[in-house]
C-alpha positions as CSV (number, residue, x, y, z in Angstrom):
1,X,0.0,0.0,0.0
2,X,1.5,3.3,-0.9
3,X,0.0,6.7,0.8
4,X,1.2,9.8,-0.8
5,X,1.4,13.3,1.4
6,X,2.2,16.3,0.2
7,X,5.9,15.7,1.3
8,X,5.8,12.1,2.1
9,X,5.0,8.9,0.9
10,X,4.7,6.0,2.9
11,X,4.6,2.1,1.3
12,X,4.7,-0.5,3.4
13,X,1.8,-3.9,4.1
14,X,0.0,-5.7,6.7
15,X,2.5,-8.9,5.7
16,X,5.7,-7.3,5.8
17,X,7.2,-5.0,8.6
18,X,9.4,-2.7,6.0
19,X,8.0,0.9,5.5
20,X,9.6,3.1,3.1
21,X,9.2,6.5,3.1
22,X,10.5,9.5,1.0
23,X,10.7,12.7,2.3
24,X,10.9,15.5,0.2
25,X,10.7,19.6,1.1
26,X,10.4,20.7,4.6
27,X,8.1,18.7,7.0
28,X,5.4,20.4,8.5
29,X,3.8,19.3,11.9
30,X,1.0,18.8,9.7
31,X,2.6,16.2,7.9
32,X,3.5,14.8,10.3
33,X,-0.1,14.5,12.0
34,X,-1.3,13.1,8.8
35,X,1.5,10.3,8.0
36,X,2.0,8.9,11.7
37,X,-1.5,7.4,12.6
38,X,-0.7,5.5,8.8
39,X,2.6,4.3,9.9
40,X,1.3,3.2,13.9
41,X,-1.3,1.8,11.7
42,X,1.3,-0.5,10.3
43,X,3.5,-1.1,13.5
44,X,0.7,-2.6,15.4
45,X,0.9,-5.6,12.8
46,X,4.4,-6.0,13.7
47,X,6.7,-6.8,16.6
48,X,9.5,-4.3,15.3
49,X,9.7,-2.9,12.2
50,X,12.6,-1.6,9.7
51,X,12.1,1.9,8.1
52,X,14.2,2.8,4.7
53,X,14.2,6.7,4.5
54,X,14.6,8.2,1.0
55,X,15.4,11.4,1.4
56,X,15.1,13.5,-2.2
57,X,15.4,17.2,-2.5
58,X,14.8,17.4,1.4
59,X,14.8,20.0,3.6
60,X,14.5,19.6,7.0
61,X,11.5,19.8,9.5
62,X,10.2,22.7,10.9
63,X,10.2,23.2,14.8
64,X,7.1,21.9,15.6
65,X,7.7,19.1,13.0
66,X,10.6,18.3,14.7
67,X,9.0,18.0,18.3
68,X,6.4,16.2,16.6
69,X,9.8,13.6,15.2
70,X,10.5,13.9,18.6
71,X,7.7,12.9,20.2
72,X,7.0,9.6,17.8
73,X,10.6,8.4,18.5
74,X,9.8,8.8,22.2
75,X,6.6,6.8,21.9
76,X,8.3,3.8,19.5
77,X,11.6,3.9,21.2
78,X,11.6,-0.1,20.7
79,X,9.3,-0.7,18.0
80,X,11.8,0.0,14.9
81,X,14.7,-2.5,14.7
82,X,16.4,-1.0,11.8
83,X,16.6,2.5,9.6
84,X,18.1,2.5,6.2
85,X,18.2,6.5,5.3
86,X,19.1,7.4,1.8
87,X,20.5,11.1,0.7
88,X,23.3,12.8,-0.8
89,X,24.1,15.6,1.3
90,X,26.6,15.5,4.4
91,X,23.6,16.8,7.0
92,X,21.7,14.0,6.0
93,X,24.7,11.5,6.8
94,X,25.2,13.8,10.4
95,X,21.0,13.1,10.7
96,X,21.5,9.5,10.7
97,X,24.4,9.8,13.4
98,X,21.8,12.3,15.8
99,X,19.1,10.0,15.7
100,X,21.3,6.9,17.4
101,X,20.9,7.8,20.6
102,X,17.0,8.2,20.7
103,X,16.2,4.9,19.1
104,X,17.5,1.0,19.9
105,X,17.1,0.6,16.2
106,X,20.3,0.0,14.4
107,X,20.6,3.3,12.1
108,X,23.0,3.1,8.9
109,X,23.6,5.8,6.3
110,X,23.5,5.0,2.3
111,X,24.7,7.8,-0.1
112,X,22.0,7.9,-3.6
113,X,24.0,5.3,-5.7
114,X,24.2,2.6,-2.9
115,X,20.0,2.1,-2.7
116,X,20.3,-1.2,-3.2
117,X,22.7,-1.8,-1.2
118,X,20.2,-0.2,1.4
119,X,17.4,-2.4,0.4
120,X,19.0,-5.1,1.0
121,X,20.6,-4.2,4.5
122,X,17.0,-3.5,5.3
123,X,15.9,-6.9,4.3
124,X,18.4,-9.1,5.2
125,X,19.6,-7.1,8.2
126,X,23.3,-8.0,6.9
């Protein structure tokens, strides 16, 4: 299933516990209050899940966007066993790097040309 937001889209499926998502723009807290009832939607099918994060022409959150990041992390601290994100610019690699400490999840960066190399971390957890 694929839901599309007006800066992210979210596929993932009741049978498999990998969401991907690609963020694009700035996130809004609005965004955000639309996207993450889809994506609890999802987790409540799963024990943990594993999240690959395409970032493309992205821009960062606003404040209350990132509170409301904030916030989510906070509430699925031990829900996500793996992130995958996916960009091409050096704050994006520094993002993945902030967000260790707030999550168990094991967090690894992939530059644009290594995607599948990402998918398949993200699958096989290699």
């Amino acid at each position: 299933m694929t839901t599309q937001f007006s800066c992210i889209e979210v596929e993932g499926n009741s049978w498999e516990n990998i969401l991907t998502m690609r963020l694009s723009g700035k996130l809004t807290k609005e965004d955000y209050e639309r996207f993450v009832p889809e994506i609890e939607r999802m987790m409540k099918a799963h024990d943990k899940v594993r999240i690959l994060v395409e970032l493309v022409d992205f821009h960062g959150w606003t404040a209350a966007a990132a509170w409301e990041d904030t916030k989510f992390g906070i509430r699925h601290f031990n829900d996500v066993e793996r992130i995958a994100i996916v960009g091409d610019a050096a704050w994006e690699k520094g993002m993945a790097l902030l967000c260790e400490p707030f999550t168990v999840a094991k967090v690894k960066y992939f530059d644009t040309s290594q995607m599948a190399a990402a998918k398949t971390w993200i699958i096989q957890g290699q």
